[in-house]
C-alpha positions, 0 to 999 in steps of 0.5 A: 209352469214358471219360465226358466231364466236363460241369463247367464250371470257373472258375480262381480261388485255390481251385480252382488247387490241382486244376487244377494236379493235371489238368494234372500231365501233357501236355493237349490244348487247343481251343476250343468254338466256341458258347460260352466254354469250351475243351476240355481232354483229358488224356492221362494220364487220358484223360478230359476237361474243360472251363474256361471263359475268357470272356477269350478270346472269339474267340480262337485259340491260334497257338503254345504253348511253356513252359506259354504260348500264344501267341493272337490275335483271330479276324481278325488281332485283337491278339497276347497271351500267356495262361497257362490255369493263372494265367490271366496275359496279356500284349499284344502290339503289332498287326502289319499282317498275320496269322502263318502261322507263329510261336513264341517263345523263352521265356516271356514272363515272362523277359526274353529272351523274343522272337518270330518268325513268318512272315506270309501273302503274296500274293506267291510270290516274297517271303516276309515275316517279323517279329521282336520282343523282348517289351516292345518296342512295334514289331515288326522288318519284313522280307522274304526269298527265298519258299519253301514252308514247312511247316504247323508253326512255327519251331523256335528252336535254337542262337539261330537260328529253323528254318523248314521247307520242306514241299516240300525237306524242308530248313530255311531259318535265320534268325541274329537276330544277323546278320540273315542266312538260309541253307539248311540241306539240300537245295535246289531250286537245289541238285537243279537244278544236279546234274541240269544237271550229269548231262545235261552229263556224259551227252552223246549218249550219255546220250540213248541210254540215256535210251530204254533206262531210260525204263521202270525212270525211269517205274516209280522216278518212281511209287514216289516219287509214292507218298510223300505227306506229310500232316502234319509236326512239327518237335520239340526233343528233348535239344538236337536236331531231330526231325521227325514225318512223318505219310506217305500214305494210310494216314499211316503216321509216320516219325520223322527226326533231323536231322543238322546237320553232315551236313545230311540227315535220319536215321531214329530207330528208337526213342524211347528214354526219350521220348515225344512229343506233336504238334500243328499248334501246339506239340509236345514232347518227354516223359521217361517214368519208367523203366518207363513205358509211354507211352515210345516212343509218339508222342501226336497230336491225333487220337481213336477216339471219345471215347479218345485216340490214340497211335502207337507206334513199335515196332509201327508201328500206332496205339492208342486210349488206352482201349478196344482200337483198334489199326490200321496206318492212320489211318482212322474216327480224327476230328483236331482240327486247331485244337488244341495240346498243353500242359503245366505247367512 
């Protein structure tokens, strides 16, 4: 078990040069709610550290990117950007509504920052969107087609945002330049239309077989209720779009790559050279130096006590960072859901 650092840290001139050394590898960060200080776990050393950000009071982090998050006040308070190293911030204007999910394209600090997110809605039948460029003063307004998208934000790739739906596993993509949506992947009209097609082409006879095959259907239709997904990630990795899906009881994690002239998902056997950190917030993809033993191993927001937690593809089991924890399935591990990895740029 490694010992946690009860230090309380200020981020002024002098101690910059040792807090970019902590931060010299992915950290995960989260908020203590009782107090003004934030967590910070590094996974490199698997220790921890707290830094104290009074500016930050009744904050919480919505996205991070580029070494940025992106954060809010507690009750659809105001949007602002804050770097933790420099400890920069930059305003955002007000929106009406809080972002169920939103990113940004670049740091705010470039001048082709812009960001896009998808509000809450009442209504199931709409879903309502916003789009703005960073030293704009009103945000881009509007609505599209509703749809179940996943607990992750958008992905901006191409200059197009990706906005995954967690019931289709397909992607809804927003075209800034167009100011058009389309599908990209299965769809439920889609699947409709091909089941409509299917009992046409059956007949009469088609209902015939239908009691014959009643008992294989039933045991297919078990086996893919068995597939549950918990926890989705959308990551960028070498100008492609990867998702991590953590499945089932046992939340065993499948790694995809998704095939965009195809429009289908396909496995990724291995990660190579990376290795890749997930969180409800933000993740990313990491070069691992040739002989590193991180790559190939995906970190989460997840501990076995107070040691980090990875999972590694290769054996299909997760791992504490230190101590000797190794299991196929995820249970006695604790999650910090409010949390989101980082890293220096």
């Amino acid at each position: 078990m490694v010992e946690e650092s009860l230090r309380v840290l200020q981020l002024d001139p002098q101690m910059n040069s040792m807090n970019s050394c902590y931060f010299d590898s992915p950290c995960l960060m989260y908020s203590q709610s009782s107090n003004n200080s934030w967590k910070f776990y590094n996974s490199l050393r698997n220790e921890f550290r707290y830094l104290d950000f009074p500016e930050l009071k009744d904050a919480e982090i919505l996205y991070s990117n580029y070494g940025w998050l992106l954060m809010s006040q507690i009750n659809n308070g105001p949007l602002f950007f804050f770097n933790p190293l420099t400890r920069q911030k930059f305003q955002l204007p007000p929106t009406k509504e809080p972002f169920d999910s939103v990113c940004f394209t670049s740091p705010p600090t470039c001048s082709d920052c812009f960001v896009f997110g998808i509000f809450g809605s009442s209504n199931s039948c709409e879903t309502e969107y916003g789009l703005i460029r960073f030293g704009d003063e009103e945000w881009k307004i509007e609505l599209y087609d509703g749809f179940m998208y996943a607990n992750c934000p958008p992905v901006f790739h191409n200059g197009m945002y990706y906005c995954l739906d967690g019931e289709w596993r397909s992607f809804r993509v927003y075209d800034p330049t167009n100011d058009e949506w389309t599908i990209c992947g299965h769809c439920p009209q889609t699947i409709e239309d091909s089941d409509d097609d299917e009992k046409k082409d059956g007949g009469e006879d088609g209902d015939e077989d239908e009691d014959e095959d009643e008992d294989e259907d039933e045991d297919e239709d078990e086996e893919e209720e068995e597939e549950v997904t918990h926890e989705c990630y959308v990551v960028q990795v070498d100008g492609e779009i990867w998702g991590v899906f953590v499945m089932n009881n046992d939340r065993k994690v499948e790694v995809l790559k998704f095939d965009l002239s195809e429009k289908c998902w396909n496995k990724v056997e291995s990660l190579g050279d990376k290795c890749l950190y997930v969180s409800p917030n933000g993740s990313f993809a990491d070069v691992c130096d040739g002989g590193s033993d991180k790559a190939n191993k995906i970190y989460l927001n997840k501990f076995h006590g107070k040691n980090g937690v990875w999972y590694s593809l290769s054996s299909g089991m997760y791992h504490s960072v230190g101590g000797d924890f190794a299991s196929k399935d995820a249970y006695g591990l604790t999650q910090v859901d409010y949390s989101t990895w980082i890293k220096s740029t």
